[in-house]
Phi, psi and omega in degrees: 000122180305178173262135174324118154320304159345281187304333167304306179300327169260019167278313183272350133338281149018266191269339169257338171298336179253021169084004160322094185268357164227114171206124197251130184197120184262123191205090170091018169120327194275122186256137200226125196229131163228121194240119177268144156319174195285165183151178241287130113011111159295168174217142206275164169047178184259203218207143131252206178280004173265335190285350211229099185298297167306119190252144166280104177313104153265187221255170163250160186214075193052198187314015214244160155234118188281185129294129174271345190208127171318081195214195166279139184288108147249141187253025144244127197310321179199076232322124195063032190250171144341130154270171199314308187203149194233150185304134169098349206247128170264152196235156155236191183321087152127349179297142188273119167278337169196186167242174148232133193230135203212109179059079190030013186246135163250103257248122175268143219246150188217161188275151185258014185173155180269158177155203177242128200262109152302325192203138153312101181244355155244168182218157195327136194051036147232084152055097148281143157266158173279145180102009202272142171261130205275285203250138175240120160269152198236195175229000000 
């Protein structure tokens, strides 16, 4: 069965959001290779959050925090743990705020500035886009 252009499109998301310079992926018999020009090193296998060092700069959008990548919203570290950041709650600068999970990785999402997170704006197990906003900071 071919692969969905939908799913295409969020592979190569993907792989240029995260700086993926390779990626070979066989999903229902159809096998799919994306290759970027030389530039950051791929990074190979699959991650959890203790593995994945790296965090994805998202954007700011005015008082907003985007998603930088298309995945599942986690606003806790682990089903019954805490969550990251609470309505009301001051953050600061570089703190992980959520996870995003895109193919079995999970990408930690961090504040681009200190301040208070006014409002949630997605919720926990949905489907995010990237560029869609995640956090609205307050005073």
């Amino acid at each position: 069965m071919p692969i969905a252009i939908a799913r295409l499109r969020e592979l190569i998301d993907l792989a240029a959001s995260e700086g993926v310079e390779s990626l070979d992926l066989v999903e229902d018999g159809t096998r799919v290779t994306i290759r970027r020009g030389t530039g950051a090193p791929a990074r190979v296998g699959a991650a959890s959050v203790a593995a994945t060092p790296q965090a994805s700069a998202p954007q700011a959008a005015g008082d907003a925090l985007v998603s930088p990548i298309f995945g599942v919203l986690h606003l806790t570290p682990a089903q019954g743990a805490a969550p990251f950041a609470r309505v009301g709650e001051a953050v600061r600068h570089g703190q992980t705020l959520c996870l995003i999970e895109a193919m079995k990785m999970f990408t930690p999402i961090v504040s681009d500035r200190d301040g208070r997170i006014a409002a949630i704006l997605a919720e926990p197990g949905e489907e995010v886009a990237r560029g869609q906003p995640l956090f609205r900071f307050g005073s």
